[in-house]
C-alpha positions in Angstrom: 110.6 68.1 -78.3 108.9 71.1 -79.5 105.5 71.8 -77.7 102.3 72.0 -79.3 100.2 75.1 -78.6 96.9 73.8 -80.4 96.0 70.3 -81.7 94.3 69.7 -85.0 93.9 66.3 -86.1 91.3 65.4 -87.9 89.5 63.3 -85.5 90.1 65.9 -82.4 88.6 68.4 -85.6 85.8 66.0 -85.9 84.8 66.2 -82.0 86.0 69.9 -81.0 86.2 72.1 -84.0 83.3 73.9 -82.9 82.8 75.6 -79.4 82.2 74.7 -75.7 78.2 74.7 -74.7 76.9 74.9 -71.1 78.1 73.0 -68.2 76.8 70.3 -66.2 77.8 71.8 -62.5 78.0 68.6 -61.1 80.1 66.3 -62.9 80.8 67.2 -66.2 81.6 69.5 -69.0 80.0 69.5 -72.5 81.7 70.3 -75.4 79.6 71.0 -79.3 80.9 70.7 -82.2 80.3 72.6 -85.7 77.1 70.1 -86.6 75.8 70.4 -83.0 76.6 67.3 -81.7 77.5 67.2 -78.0 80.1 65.3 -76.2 80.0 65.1 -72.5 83.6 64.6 -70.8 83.4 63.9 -67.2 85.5 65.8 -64.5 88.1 64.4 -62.2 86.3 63.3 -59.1 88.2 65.4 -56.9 86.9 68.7 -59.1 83.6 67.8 -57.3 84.7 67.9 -53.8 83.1 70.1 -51.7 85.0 73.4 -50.3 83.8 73.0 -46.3 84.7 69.3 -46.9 88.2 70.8 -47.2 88.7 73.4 -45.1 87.4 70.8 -41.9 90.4 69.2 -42.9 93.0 69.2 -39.2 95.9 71.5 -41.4 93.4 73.4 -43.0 91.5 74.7 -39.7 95.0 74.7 -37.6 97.5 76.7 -40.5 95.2 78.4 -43.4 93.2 81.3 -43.3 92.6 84.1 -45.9 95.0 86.5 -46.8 94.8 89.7 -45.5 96.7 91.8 -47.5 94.3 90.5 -50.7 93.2 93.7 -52.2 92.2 91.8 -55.4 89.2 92.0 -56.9 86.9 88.8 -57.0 86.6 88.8 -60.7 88.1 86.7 -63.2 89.0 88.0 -65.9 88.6 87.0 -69.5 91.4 86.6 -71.8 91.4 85.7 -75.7 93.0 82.6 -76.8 96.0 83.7 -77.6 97.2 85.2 -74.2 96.3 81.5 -72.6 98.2 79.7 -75.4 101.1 81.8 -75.0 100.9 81.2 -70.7 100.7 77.7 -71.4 104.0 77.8 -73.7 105.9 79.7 -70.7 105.4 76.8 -68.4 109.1 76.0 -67.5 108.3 72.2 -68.1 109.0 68.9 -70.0 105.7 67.7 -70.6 103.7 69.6 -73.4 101.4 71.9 -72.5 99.2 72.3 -75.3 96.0 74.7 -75.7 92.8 73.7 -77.3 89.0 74.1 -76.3 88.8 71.6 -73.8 91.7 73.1 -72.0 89.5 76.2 -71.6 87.1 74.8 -69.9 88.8 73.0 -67.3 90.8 76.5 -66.8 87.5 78.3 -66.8 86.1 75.7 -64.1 89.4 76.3 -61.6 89.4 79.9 -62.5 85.6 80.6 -62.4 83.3 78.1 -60.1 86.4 76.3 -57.9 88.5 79.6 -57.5 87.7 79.4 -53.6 89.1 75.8 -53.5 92.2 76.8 -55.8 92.7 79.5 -53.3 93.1 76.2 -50.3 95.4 74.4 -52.3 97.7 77.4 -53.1 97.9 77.8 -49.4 97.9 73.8 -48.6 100.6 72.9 -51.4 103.1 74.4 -49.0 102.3 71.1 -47.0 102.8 68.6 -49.4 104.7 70.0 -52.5 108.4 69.8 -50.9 107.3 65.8 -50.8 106.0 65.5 -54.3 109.0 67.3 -55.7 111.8 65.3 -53.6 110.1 62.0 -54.5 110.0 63.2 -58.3 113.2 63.7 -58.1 114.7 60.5 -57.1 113.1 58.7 -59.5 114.2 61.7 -62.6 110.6 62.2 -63.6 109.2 65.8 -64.6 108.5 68.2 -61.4 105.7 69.5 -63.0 103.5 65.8 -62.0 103.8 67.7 -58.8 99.6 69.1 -59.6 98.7 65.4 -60.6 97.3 65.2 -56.9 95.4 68.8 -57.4 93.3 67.0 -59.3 93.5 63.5 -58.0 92.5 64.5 -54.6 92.2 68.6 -54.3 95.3 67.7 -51.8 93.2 66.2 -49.4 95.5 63.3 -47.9 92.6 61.2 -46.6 90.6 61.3 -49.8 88.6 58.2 -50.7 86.9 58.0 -54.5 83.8 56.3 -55.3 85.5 53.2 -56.5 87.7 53.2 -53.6 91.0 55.0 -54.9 92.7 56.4 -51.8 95.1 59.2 -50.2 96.6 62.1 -52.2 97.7 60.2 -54.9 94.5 58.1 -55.4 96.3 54.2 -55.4 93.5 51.0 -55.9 94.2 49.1 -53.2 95.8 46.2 -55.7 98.4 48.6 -57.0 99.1 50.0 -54.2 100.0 46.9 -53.0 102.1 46.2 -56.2 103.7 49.4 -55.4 104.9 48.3 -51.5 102.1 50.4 -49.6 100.6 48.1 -46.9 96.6 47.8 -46.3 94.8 45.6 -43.8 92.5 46.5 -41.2 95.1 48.9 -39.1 97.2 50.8 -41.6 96.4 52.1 -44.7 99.9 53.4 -46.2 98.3 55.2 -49.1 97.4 57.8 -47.1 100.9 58.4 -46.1 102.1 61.5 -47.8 105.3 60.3 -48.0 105.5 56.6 -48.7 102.7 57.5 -51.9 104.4 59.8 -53.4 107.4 57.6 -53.4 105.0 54.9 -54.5 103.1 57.4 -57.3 106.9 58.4 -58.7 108.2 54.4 -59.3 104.5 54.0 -60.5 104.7 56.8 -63.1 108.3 55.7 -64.1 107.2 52.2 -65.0 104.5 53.9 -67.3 107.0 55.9 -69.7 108.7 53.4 -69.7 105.4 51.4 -71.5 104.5 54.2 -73.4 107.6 56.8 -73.5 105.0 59.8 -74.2 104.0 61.8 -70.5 100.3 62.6 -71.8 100.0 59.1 -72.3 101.6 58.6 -68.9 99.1 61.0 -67.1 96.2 59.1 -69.4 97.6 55.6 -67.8 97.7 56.7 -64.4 94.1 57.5 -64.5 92.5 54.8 -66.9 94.9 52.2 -66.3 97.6 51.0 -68.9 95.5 48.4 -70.2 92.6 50.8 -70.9 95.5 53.3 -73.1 97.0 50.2 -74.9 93.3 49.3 -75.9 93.1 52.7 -77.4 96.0 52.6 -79.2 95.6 49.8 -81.0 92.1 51.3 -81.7 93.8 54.0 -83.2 95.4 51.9 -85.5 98.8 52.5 -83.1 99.0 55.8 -82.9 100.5 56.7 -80.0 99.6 60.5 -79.0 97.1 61.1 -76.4 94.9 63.5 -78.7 94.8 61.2 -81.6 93.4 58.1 -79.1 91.2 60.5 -77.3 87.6 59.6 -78.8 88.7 55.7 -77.8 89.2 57.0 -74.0 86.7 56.6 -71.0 85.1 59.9 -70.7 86.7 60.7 -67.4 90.2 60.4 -69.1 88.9 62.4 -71.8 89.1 65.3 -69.6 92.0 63.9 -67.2 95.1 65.8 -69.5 92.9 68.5 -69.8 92.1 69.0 -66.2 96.3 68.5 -65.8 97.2 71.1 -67.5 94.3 73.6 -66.5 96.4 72.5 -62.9 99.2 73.6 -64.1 98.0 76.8 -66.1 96.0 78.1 -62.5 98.5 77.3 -59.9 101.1 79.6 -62.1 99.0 82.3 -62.8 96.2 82.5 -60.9 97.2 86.1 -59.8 96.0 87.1 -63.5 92.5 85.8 -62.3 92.5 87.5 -58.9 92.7 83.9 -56.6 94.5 84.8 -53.4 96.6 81.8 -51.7 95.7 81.4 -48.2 97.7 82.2 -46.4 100.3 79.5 -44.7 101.6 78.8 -40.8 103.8 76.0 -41.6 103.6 73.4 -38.5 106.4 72.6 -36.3 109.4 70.5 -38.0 108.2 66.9 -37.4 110.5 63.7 -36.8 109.8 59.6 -36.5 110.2 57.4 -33.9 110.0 53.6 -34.7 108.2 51.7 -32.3 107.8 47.8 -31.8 104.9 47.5 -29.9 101.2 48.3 -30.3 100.3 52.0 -28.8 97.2 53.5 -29.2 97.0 57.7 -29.8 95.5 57.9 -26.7 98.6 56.4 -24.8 100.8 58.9 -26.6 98.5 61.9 -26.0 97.7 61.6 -22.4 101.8 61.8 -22.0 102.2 64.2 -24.9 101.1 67.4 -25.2 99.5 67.3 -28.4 95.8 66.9 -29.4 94.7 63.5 -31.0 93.6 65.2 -34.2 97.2 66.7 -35.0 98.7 63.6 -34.3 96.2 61.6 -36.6 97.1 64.6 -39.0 100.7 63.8 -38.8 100.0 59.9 -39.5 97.3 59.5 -41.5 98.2 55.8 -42.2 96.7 54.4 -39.3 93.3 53.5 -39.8 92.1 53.1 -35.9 94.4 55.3 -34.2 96.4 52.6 -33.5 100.1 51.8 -34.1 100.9 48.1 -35.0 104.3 47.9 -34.1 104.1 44.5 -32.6 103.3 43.1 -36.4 106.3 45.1 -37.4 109.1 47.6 -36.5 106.5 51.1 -37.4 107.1 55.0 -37.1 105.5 58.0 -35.4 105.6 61.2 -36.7 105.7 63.6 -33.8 106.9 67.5 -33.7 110.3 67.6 -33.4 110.6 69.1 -30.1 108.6 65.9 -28.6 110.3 63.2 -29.9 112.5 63.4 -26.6 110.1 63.4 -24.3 108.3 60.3 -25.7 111.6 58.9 -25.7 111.7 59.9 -21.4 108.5 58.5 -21.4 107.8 55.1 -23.2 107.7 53.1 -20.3 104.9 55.0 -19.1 102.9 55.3 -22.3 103.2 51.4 -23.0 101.9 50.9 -19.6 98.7 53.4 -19.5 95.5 51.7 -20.7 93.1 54.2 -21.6 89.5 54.0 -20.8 87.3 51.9 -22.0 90.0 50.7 -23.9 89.8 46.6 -24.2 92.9 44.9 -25.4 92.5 42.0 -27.2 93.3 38.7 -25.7 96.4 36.6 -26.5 95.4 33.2 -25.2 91.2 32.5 -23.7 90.3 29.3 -21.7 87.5 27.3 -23.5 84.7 26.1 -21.3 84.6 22.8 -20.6 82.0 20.6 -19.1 83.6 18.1 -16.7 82.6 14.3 -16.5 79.5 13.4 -14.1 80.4 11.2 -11.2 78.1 8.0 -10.8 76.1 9.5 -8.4 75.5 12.8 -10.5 74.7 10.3 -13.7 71.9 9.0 -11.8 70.4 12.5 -10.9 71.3 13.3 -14.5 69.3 10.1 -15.3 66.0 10.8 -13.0 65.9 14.3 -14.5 65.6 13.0 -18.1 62.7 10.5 -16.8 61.3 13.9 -15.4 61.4 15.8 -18.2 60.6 12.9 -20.4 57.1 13.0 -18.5 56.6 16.6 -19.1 57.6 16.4 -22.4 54.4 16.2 -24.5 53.7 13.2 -26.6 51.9 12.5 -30.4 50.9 9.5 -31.8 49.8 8.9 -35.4 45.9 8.0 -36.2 45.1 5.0 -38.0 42.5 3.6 -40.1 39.2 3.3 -38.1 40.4 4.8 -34.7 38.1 6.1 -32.2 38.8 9.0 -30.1 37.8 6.7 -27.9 40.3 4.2 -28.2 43.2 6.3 -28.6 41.9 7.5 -25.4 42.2 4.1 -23.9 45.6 3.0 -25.6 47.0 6.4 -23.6 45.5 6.3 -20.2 43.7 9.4 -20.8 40.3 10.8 -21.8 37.9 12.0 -25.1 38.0 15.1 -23.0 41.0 15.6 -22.6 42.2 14.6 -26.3 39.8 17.4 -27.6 40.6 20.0 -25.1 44.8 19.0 -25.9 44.2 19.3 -29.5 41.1 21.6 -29.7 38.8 19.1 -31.3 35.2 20.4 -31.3 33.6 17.6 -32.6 34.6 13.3 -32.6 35.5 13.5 -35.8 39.2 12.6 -36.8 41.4 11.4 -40.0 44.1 8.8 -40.4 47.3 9.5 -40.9 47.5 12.9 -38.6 49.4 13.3 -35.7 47.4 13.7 -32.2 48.9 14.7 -29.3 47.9 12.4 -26.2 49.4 14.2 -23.7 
C-alpha cells in the first residue's frame, strides 16, 4: 500500500482546512478551521503525566540520568511542512504515516512542552522495547506498535488512568481478563511487562483481523471496537480512520495523531535537540517459580537486594506478596541471585517478618457451654435480681389518680413525680408512666 503524506477528504477539509489555534496546556489541543470554528481534540492521558512523577519511578532514579556529552542546544527547531512530511514518509514501517495539521501539533507538543519527558523515555525504552518488539513479533504484527505504550502510559509500567486502565499497555480490567492477565486482590498481571505485551500483541491481532486497516486498529485499541464499528456505519461504511474521524470520541480523535507524532519524535528527535538519557541497563534477570506464599520481605532479608528493585522487577504483585500457594508463580530476581535463593528457601519460607500476621487457616468459634442445675438456679436468681432493678412502666387510664397508680405500685405521688419529673398532679390517659 502506498502511504499517504496528507489527507484531504472533504469532511477532514470541512474540520482542518484551516490552521491550529492555541493550546489548552492541560488536556487538550484545539484546532480552527477556515470559518473559525474550533474543535477541541483531547490528549492521550498519559501526555499529561507529570515529569517528577516519572523520574521517582525505581528504574528511573537507579539507571537514567542526563547525558553528559549533550552539547545540544535546548531549542526546537522549526521546520516547514514539507521537511515533516517527507520524515514521516522515511519511517521504515507498515502502517501509514501520514502528515496533516493535527499531526503537527501532537509533534509540536512532544517536541516543544514534553521534550524533557521524551528525553526519559528515549533513555527508559531501552527497558522495555526488546519486550514490545519480541512479543510483536510472534504474533507477525508491525514493530512500529512498539510507541503505542509512549503514549498509552509514557512507559511507566505501574500506570493507572482515570477510568482504571492499567500497566504499560493500559488493559480494562475485563479485557485483560479476556486476554489471560489475572486480577484479584494479590496480583495484578497487567502490570507485568511481559505477560501485557504478549497480551497487547494477540489483542491487536484480533482487531485487524475485524477491521484489516492498522489506523483503525490503533483507533480500536483506544475507543474500543464497538465505538469504531459505530463510526463506520456512521460513515455510511467507510472504513478509513480519517473519513470516520468527526464520528470518534474526542480522545481518539487525537489517539493516531498522537501515534504517529510517537513515532515522528522517537526517530528524529536529534533534529529537535532532545538528548536520550542516558541508560545503565540492570543486571540480566531470571525466574524462579515458587509454590508457596513468600512475602518481599522474606526474600530480601536473605537476599541482597532492596525491596523497591525487587517490586521493580515484579510489578504484578499488588501487596508484595507472592501467591504461590493459589498457583505455581515466578520471581524475577538478577541473575546472579537466583542460586542463592535456591541455597536458601528453606530459610526464607521459614522467616516471619515483623509485624507480619499470617492469616489463619482454621479459628475455633466460641462456644458457650450448657449450665449445670445448680448454675441454672444462680442463672435464675440473677434474672429475678435484675428483673427488680430493671425499671418498670405502666399505661394511664381513663380517670387515674396519681394517687392510685401510686397505690396499685406500692409506691408514692412523690416518688412518681420525682421518677418521671411531674411538677404538677396532672396526667393523661393513654401515656406510659414509669412506677419504678
Amino acid at each position: 500500500m502506498m502511504k499517504r503524506t496528507i489527507f484531504a477528504t472533504a469532511v477532514m477539509a470541512l474540520l482542518i482546512s484551516g490552521h491550529a489555534s492555541a493550546q489548552n496546556d492541560e488536556t487538550e489541543i484545539i484546532v480552527t478551521d477556515n470559518n473559525g470554528n474550533e474543535e477541541e481534540i483531547d490528549l492521550p492521558e498519559a501526555m499529561t503525566y507529570e515529569l517528577d512523577s516519572l523520574l521517582n519511578l525505581y528504574n528511573a532514579k537507579t539507571y537514567l540520568r542526563p547525558a553528559d556529552d549533550c552539547n545540544m542546544s535546548d531549542v526546537n527547531p522549526v521546520y516547514d511542512k514539507e521537511t515533516y512530511k517527507e520524515r514521516l514518509n522515511r519511517l521504515p514501517t507498515v502502517i501509514e504515516m501520514p502528515y496533516n495539521d493535527v499531526v503537527q501539533m501532537f509533534i509540536d507538543r512532544y517536541t516543544g512542552r514534553l521534550r524533557r519527558s521524551v528525553s526519559y523515555m528515549l533513555g527508559a525504552q531501552n527497558f522495555y522495547m526488546p519486550i514490545f518488539e519480541q512479543a510483536l513479533e510472534t504474533y507477525g504484527l508491525p514493530l512500529e506498535l512498539k510507541y503505542l505504550p509512549v503514549i498509552e502510559s509514557a512507559l511507566n509500567p505501574k500506570a493507572v488512568s482515570r477510568v482504571g486502565a492499567t500497566g504499560l499497555w493500559q488493559f480494562m480490567l475485563a479485557t485483560g481478563k479476556q486476554y489471560g492477565l489475572e486480577v484479584n486482590s494479590l496480583i495484578d498481571e497487567r502490570c507485568d511487562p511481559v505477560k501485557a505485551s504478549y497480551a497487547a500483541a494477540h489483542y491487536l491481532s484480533d482487531l485487524y483481523r475485524i477491521f484489516g486497516d492498522w489506523n483503525l486498529v490503533i483507533a480500536a485499541y483506544n475507543a474500543g471496537p464497538d465505538n469504531i464499528t459505530k463510526a463506520i456505519h456512521r460513515a455510511k461504511g467507510v472504513k478509513d480512520y480519517w473519513h470516520i474521524y468527526p464520528y470518534l470520541p474526542k480522545e481518539t480523535r487525537g489517539y493516531v495523531p498522537a501515534f504517529i507524532a510517537a513515532n515522528y519524535v522517537m526517530s528524529y528527535y536529534c533534529d529537535h535537540n532532545i538528548c536520550p538519557m542516558e541508560t545503565k541497563l540492570p543486571v540480566k534477570t531470571d525466574t524462579i517459580m515458587v509454590d508457596r506464599d513468600v512475602r518481599f520481605e522474606q526474600i530480601t532479608h536473605f537476599l541482597d537486594i532492596p525491596q523497591d528493585q525487587l517490586a521493580t522487577l515484579n510489578p504484578q504483585y499488588r501487596h508484595n506478596i507472592v501467591n504461590g500457594a493459589n498457583k505455581l508463580s515466578s520471581i524475577r530476581l538478577p541473575e546472579t541471585m537466583v542460586t542463592t535463593f535456591i541455597d536458601n528457601q528453606d530459610s526464607i519460607y521459614a522467616y516471619v517478618p515483623e509485624n507480619v500476621t499470617s492469616k489463619r487457616s482454621e479459628v475455633a468459634v466460641n462456644t458457650i457451654e450448657p449450665a449445670s442445675s445448680g448454675s441454672k438456679k444462680s442463672s435464675s436468681k440473677s434474672r429475678k435480681r435484675q428483673s427488680k432493678t430493671k425499671g418498670k412502666s405502666i399505661t394511664i387510664r381513663q380517670g387515674d389518680t396519681l394517687s392510685e397508680i401510686a397505690a396499685r405500685n406500692h409506691t408514692t405521688v412523690a416518688k412518681l413525680k420525682k421518677l418521671n419529673k411531674i411538677s404538677g398532679t396532672s396526667i393523661r390517659a393513654g401515656k406510659k408512666l414509669r412506677v419504678r
